[in-house]
FIZA-733113 format. One record per atom (N, C-alpha, C): atom name; residue number from 1; x, y, z; residue in three letters. Coordinates in steps of 0.05 Angstrom, whole numbers. Example, Ala and Ser with C-alpha at 12.3 -4.5 7.8 and 13.67 -1.06 7.14 Angstrom:
! FIZA-733113
<N; 1; <264; -114; 156>; ALA>,
<CA; 1; <246; -90; 156>; ALA>,
<C; 1; <264; -66; 156>; ALA>,
<N; 2; <257; -45; 142>; SER>,
<CA; 2; <273; -21; 143>; SER>,
<C; 2; <258; 1; 157>; SER>,
! end
This chain:
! FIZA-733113
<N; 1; <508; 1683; 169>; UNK>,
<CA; 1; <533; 1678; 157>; UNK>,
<C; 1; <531; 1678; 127>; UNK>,
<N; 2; <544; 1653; 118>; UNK>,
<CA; 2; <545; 1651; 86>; UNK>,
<C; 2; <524; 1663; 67>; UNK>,
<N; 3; <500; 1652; 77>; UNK>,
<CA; 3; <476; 1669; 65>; UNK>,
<C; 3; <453; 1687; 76>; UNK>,
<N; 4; <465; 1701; 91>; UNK>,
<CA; 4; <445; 1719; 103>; UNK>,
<C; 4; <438; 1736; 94>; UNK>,
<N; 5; <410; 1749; 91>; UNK>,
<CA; 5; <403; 1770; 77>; UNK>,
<C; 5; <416; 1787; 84>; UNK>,
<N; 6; <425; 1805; 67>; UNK>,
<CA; 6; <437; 1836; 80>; UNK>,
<C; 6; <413; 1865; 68>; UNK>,
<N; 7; <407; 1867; 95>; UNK>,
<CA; 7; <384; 1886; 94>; UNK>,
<C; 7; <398; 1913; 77>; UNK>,
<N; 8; <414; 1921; 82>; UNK>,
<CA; 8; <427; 1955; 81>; UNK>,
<C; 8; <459; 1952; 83>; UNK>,
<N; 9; <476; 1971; 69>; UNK>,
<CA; 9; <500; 1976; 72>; UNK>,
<C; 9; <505; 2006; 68>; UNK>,
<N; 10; <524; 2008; 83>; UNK>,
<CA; 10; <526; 2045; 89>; UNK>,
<C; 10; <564; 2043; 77>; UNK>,
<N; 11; <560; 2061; 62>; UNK>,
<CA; 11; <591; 2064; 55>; UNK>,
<C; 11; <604; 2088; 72>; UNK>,
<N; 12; <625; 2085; 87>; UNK>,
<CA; 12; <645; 2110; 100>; UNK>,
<C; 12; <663; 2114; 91>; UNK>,
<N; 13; <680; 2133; 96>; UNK>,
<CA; 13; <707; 2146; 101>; UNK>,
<C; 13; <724; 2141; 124>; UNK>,
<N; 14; <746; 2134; 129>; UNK>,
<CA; 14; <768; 2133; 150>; UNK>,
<C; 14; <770; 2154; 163>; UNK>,
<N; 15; <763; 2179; 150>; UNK>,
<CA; 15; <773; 2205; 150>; UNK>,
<C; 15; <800; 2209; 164>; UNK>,
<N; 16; <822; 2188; 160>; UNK>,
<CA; 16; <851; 2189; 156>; UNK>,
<C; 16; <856; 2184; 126>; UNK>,
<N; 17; <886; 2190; 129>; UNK>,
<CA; 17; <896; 2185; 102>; UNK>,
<C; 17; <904; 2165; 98>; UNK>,
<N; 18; <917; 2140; 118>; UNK>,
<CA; 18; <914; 2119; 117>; UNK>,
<C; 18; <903; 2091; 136>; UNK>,
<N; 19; <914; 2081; 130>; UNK>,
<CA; 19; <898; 2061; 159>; UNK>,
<C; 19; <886; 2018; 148>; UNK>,
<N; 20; <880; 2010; 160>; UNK>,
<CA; 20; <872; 1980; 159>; UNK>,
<C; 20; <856; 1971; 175>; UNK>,
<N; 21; <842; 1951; 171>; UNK>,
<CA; 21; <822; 1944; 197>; UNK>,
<C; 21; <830; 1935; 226>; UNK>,
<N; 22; <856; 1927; 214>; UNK>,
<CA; 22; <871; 1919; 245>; UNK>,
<C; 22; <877; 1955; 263>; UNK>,
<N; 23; <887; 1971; 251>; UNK>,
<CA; 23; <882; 1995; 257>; UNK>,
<C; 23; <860; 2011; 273>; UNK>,
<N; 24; <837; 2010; 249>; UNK>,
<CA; 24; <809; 2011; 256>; UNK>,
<C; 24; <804; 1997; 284>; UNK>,
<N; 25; <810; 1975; 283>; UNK>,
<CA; 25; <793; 1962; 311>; UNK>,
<C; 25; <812; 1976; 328>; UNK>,
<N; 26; <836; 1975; 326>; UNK>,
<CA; 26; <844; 1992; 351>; UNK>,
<C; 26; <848; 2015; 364>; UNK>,
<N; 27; <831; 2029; 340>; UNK>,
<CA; 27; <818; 2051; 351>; UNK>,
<C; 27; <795; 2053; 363>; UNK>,
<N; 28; <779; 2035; 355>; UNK>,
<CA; 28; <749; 2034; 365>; UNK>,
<C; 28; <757; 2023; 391>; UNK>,
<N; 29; <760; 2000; 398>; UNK>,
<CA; 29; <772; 1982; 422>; UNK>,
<C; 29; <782; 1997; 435>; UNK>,
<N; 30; <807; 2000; 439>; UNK>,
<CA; 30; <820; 2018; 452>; UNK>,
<C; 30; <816; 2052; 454>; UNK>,
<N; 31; <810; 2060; 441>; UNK>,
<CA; 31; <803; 2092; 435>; UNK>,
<C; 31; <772; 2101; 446>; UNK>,
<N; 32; <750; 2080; 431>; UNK>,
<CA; 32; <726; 2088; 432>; UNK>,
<C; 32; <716; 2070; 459>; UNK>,
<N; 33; <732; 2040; 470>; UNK>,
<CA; 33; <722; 2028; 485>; UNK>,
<C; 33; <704; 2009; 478>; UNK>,
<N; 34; <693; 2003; 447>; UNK>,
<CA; 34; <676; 1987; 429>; UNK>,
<C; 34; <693; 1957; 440>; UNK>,
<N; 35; <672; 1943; 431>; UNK>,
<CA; 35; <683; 1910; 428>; UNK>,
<C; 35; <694; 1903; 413>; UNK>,
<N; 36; <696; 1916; 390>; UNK>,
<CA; 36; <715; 1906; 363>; UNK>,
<C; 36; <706; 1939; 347>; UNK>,
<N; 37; <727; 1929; 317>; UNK>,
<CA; 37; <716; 1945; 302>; UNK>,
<C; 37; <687; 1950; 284>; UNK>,
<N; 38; <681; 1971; 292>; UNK>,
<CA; 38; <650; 1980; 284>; UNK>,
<C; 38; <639; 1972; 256>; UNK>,
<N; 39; <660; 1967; 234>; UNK>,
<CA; 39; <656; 1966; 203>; UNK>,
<C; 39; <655; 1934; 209>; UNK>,
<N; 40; <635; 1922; 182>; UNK>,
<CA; 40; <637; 1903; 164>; UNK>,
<C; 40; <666; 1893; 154>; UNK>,
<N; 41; <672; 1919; 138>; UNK>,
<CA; 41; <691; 1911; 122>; UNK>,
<C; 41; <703; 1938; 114>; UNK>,
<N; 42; <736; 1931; 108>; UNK>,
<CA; 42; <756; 1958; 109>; UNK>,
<C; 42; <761; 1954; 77>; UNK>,
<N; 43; <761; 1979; 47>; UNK>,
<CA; 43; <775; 1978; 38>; UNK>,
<C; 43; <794; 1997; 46>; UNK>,
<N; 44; <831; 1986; 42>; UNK>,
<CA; 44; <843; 1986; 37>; UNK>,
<C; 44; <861; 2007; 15>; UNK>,
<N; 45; <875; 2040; 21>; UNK>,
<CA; 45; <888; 2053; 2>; UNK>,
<C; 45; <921; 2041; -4>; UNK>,
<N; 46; <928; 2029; 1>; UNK>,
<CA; 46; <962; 2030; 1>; UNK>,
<C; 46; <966; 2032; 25>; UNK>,
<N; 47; <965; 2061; 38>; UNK>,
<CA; 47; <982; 2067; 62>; UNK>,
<C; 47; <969; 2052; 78>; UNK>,
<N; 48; <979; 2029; 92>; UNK>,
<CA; 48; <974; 2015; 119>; UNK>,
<C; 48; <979; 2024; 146>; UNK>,
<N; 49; <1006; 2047; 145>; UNK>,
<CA; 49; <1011; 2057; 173>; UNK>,
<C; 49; <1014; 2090; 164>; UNK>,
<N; 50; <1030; 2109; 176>; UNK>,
<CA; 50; <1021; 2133; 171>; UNK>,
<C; 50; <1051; 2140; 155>; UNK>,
<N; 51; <1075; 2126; 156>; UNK>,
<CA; 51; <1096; 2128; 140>; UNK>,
<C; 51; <1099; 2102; 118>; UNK>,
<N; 52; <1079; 2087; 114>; UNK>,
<CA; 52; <1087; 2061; 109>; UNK>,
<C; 52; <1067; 2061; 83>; UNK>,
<N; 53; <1076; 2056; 49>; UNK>,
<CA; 53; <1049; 2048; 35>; UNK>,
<C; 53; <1065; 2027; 17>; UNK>,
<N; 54; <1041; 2013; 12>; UNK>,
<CA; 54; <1044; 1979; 0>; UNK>,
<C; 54; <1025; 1986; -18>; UNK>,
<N; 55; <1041; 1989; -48>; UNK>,
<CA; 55; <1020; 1986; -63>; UNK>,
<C; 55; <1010; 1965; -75>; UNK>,
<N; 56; <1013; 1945; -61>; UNK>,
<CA; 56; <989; 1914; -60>; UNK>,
<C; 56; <970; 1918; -42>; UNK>,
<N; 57; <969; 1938; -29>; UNK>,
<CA; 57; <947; 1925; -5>; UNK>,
<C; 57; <927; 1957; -26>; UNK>,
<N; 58; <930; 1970; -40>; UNK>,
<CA; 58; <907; 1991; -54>; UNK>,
<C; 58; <888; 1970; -69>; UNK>,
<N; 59; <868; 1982; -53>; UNK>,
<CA; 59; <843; 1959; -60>; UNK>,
<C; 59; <831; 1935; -43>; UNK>,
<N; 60; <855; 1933; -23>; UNK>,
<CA; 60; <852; 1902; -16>; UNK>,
<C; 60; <830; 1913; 14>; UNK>,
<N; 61; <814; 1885; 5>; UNK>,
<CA; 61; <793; 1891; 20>; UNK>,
<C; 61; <795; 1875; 48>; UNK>,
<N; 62; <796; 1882; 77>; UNK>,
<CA; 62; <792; 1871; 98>; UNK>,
<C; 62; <771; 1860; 111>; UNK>,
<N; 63; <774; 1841; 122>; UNK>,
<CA; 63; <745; 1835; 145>; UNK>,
<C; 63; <743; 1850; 159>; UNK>,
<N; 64; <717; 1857; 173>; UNK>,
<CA; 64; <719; 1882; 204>; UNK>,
<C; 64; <703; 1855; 219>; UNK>,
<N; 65; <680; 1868; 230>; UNK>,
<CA; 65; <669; 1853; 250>; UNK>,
<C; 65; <640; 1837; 236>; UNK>,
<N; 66; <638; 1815; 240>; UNK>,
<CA; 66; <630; 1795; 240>; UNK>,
<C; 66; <602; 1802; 224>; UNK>,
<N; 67; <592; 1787; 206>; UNK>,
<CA; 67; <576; 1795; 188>; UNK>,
<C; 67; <548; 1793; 214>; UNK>,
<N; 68; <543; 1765; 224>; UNK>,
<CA; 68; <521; 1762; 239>; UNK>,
<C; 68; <523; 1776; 260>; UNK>,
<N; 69; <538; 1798; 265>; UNK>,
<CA; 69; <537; 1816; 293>; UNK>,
<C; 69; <521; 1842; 282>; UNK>,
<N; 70; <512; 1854; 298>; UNK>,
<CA; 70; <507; 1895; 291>; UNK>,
<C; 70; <532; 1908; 294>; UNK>,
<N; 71; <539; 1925; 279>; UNK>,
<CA; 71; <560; 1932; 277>; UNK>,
<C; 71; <556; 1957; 294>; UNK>,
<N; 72; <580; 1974; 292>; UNK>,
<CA; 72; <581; 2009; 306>; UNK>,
<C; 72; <590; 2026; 293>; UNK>,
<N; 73; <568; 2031; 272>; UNK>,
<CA; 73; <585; 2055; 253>; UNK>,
<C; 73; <570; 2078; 247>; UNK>,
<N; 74; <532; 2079; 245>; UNK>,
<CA; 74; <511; 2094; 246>; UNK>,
<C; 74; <499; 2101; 256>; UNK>,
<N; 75; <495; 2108; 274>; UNK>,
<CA; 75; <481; 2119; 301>; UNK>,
<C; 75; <450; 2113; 296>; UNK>,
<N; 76; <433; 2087; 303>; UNK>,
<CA; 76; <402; 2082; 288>; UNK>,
<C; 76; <408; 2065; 275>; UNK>,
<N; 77; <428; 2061; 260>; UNK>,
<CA; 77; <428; 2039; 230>; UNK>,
<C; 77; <447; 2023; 233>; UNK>,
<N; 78; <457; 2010; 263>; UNK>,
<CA; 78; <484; 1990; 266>; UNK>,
<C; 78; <470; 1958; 246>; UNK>,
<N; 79; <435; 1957; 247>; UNK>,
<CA; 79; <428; 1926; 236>; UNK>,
<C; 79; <439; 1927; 209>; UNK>,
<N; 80; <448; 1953; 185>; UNK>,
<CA; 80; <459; 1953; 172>; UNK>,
<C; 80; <487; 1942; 172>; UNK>,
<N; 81; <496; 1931; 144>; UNK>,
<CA; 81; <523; 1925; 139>; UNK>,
<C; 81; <542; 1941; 130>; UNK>,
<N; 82; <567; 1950; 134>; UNK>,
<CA; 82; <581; 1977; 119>; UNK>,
<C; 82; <606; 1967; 111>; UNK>,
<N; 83; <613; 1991; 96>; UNK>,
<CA; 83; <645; 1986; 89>; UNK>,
<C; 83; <663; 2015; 95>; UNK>,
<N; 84; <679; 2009; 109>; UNK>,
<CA; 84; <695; 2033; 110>; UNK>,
<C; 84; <719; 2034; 90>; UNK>,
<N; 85; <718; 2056; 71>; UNK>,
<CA; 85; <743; 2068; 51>; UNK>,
<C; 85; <763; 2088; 67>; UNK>,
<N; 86; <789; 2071; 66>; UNK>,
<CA; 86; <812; 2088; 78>; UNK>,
<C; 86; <816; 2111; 66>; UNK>,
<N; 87; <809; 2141; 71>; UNK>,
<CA; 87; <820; 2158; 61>; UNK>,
<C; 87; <802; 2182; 75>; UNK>,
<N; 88; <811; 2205; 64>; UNK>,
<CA; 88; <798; 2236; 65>; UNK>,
<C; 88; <770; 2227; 59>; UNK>,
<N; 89; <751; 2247; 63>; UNK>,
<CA; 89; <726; 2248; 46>; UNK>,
<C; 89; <720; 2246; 15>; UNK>,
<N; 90; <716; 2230; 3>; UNK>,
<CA; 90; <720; 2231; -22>; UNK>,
<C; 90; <750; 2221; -34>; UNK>,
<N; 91; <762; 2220; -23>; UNK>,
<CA; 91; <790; 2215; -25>; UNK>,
<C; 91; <807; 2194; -33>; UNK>,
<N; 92; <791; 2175; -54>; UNK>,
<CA; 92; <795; 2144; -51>; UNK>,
<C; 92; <802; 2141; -88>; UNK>,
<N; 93; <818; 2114; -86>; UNK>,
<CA; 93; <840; 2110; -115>; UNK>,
<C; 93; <812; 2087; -123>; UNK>,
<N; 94; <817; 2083; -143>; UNK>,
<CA; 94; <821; 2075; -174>; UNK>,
<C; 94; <802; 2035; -153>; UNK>,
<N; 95; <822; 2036; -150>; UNK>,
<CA; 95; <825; 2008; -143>; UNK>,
<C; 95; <800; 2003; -112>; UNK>,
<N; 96; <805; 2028; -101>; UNK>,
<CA; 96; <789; 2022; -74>; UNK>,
<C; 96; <758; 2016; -81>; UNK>,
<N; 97; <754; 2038; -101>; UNK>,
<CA; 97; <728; 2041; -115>; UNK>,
<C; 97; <718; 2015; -132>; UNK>,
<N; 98; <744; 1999; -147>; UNK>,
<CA; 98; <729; 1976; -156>; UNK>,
<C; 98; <726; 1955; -141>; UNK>,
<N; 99; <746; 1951; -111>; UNK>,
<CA; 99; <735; 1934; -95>; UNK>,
<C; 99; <709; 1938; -81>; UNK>,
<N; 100; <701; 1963; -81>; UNK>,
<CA; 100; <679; 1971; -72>; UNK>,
<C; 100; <651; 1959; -92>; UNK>,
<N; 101; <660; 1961; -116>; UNK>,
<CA; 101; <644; 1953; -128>; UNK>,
<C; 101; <640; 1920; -137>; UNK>,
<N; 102; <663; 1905; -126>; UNK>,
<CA; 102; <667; 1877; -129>; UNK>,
<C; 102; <644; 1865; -97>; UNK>,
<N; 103; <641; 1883; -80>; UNK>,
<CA; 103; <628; 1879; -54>; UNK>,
<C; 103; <594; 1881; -56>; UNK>,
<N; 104; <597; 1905; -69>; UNK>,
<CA; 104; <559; 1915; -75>; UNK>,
<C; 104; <556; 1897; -96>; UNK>,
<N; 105; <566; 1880; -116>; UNK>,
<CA; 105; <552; 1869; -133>; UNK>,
<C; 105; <543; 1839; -116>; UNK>,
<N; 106; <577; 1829; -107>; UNK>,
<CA; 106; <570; 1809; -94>; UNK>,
<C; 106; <536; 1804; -76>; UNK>,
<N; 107; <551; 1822; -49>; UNK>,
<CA; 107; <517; 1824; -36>; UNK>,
<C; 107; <499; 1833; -48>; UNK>,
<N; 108; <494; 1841; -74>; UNK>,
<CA; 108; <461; 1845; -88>; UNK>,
<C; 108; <454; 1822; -94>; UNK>,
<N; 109; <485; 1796; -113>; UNK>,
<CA; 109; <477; 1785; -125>; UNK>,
<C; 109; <481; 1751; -105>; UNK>,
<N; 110; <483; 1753; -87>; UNK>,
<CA; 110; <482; 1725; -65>; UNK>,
<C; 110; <469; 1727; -39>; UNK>,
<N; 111; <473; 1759; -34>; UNK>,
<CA; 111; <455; 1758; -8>; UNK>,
<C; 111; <434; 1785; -6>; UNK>,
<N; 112; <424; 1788; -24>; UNK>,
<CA; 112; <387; 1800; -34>; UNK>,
<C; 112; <393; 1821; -19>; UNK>,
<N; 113; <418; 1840; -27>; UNK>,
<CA; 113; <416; 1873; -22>; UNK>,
<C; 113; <402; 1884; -41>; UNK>,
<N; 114; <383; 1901; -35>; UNK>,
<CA; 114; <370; 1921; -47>; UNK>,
<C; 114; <382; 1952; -51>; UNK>,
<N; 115; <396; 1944; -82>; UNK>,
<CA; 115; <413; 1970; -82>; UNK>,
<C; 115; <405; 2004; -69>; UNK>,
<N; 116; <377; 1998; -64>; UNK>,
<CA; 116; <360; 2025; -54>; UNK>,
<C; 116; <371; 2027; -25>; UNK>,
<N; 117; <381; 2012; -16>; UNK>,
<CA; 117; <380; 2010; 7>; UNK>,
<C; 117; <413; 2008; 6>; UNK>,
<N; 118; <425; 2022; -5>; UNK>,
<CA; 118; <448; 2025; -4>; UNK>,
<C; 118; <460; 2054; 6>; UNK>,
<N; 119; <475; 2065; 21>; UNK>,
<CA; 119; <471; 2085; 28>; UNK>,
<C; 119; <499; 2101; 34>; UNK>,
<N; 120; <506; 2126; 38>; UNK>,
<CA; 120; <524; 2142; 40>; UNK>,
<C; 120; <525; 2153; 74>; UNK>,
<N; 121; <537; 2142; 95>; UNK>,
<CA; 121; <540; 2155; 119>; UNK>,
<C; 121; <520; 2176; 127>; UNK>,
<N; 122; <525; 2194; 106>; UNK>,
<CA; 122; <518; 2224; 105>; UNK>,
<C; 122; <487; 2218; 109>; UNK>,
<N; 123; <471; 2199; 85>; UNK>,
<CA; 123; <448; 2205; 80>; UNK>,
<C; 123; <432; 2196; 99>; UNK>,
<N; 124; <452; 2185; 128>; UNK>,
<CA; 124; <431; 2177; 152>; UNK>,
<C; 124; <438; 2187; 175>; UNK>,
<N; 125; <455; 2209; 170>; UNK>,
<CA; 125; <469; 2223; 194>; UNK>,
<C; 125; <480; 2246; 183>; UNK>,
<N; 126; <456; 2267; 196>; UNK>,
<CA; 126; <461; 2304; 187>; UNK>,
<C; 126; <489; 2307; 201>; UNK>,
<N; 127; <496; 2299; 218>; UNK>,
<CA; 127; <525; 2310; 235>; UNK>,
<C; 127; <550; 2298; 217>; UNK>,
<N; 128; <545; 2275; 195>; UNK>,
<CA; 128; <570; 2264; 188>; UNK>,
<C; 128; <561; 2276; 150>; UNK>,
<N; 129; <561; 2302; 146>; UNK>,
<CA; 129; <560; 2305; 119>; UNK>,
<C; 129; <581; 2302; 95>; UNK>,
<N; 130; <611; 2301; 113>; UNK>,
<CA; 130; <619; 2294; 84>; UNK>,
<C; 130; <637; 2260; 83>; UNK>,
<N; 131; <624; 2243; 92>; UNK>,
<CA; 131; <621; 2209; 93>; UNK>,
<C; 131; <601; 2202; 78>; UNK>,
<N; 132; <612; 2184; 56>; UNK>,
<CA; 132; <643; 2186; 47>; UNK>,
<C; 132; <648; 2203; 26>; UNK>,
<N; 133; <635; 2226; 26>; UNK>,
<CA; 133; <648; 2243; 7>; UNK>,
<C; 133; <638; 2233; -24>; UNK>,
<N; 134; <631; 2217; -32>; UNK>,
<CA; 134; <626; 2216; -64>; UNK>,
<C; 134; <588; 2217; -56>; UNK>,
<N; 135; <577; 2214; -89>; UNK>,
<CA; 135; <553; 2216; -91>; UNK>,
<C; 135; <548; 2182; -92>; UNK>,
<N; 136; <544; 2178; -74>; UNK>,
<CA; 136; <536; 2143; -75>; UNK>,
<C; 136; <510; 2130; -90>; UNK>,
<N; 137; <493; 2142; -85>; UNK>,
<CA; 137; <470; 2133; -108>; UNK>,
<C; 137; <487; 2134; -135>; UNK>,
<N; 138; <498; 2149; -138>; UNK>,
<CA; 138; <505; 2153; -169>; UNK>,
<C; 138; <529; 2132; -166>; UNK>,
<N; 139; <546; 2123; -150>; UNK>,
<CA; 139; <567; 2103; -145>; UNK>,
<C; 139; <554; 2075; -154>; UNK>,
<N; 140; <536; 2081; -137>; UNK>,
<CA; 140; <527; 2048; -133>; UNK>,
<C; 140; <516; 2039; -165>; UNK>,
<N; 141; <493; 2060; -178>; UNK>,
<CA; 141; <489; 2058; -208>; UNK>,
<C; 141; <509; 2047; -221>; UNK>,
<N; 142; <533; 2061; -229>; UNK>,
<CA; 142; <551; 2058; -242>; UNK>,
<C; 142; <567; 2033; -239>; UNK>,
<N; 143; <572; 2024; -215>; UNK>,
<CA; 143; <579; 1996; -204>; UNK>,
<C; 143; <562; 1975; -216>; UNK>,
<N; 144; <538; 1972; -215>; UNK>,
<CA; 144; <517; 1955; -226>; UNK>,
<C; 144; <511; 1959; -249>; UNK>,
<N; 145; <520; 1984; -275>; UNK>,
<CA; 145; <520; 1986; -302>; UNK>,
<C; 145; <551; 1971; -314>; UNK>,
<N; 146; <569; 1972; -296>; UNK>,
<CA; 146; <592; 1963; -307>; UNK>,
<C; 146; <606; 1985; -314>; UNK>,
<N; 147; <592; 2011; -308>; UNK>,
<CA; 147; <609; 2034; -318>; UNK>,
<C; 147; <631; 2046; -310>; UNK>,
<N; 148; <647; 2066; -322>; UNK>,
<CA; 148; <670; 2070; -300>; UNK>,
<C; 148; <669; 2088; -284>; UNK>,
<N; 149; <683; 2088; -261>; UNK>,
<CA; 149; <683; 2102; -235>; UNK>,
<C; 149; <715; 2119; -242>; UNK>,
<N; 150; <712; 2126; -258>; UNK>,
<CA; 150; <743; 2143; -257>; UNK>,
<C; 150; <733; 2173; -242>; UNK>,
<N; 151; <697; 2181; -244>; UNK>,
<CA; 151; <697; 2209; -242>; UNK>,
<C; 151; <694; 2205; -204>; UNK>,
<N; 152; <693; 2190; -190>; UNK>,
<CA; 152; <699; 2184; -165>; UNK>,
<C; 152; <720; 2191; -156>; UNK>,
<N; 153; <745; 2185; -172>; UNK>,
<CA; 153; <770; 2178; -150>; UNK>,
<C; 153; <778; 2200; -148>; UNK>,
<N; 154; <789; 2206; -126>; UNK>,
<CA; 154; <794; 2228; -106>; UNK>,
<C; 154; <828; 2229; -95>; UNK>,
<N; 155; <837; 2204; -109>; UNK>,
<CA; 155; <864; 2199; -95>; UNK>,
<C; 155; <882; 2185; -119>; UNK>,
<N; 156; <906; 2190; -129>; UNK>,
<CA; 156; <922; 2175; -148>; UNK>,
<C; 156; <951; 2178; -132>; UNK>,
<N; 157; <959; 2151; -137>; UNK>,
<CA; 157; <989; 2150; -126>; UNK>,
<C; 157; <1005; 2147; -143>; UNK>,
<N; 158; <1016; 2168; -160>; UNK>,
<CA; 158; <1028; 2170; -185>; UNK>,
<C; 158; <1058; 2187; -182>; UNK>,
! end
């Protein structure tokens, strides 16, 4: 729980255009037949349903499934922790990206993630190459420099 080491985190894609973790699980649950939803944790684009966008909820980050469980998101790497980003491959705003980055600092800096061990879908699964679409080593750098992630975002709701 509160302080558990977190060995690894794998960042994904929704690969919808919108969606939530309450969503998520009911796809996995119901769709995939899973026990819950497979992610850690959902960020959040705006669109919550497929006609419906809140632009309070861009950025906002959800619970998925239970930190002390294995999750179902990497085929080999469920002991890892993840986050799933609502959107296309690459496809993600401004805001998703700095909650993403409010998450990886957190777990480096309370629960002894080893940013090496931070990882992109892709880079542990040849079949899922474009999850999540950005260069994540170079994400994760930039998150832990303080730098900006503008050359990331993939999505503006303007």
């Amino acid at each position: 729980g509160r302080n558990k080491k977190i060995k690894g985190l794998v960042l994904h894609c929704s690969a919808s255009s919108f969606g939530s973790a309450t969503l998520i699980k009911d796809w996995h649950v119901k769709g995939n037949g899973w026990s819950d939803i497979g992610y850690t944790m959902v960020v959040c684009n705006g669109k919550v349903e497929n006609n419906t966008y809140m632009p309070f909820m861009d950025g906002a980050i959800e619970w998925g499934r239970d930190i002390d469980r294995d999750g179902a998101h990497t085929r080999g790497f469920n002991d890892l922790e993840s986050i799933c980003f609502i959107g296309l491959s690459g496809g993600f705003t401004i805001n998703q990206l700095e909650a993403g980055r409010r998450v990886i600092l957190h777990l480096i800096e309370k629960h002894g993630l080893d940013e090496k061990n931070i990882y992109g879908h892709s880079d542990l699964d040849d079949k899922k190459p474009f999850c999540p679409g950005i260069d994540v080593k170079k994400y994760v750098e930039k998150c832990i420099k303080l730098e900006s992630l503008d050359e990331f975002v993939g999505l503006r709701w303007s």
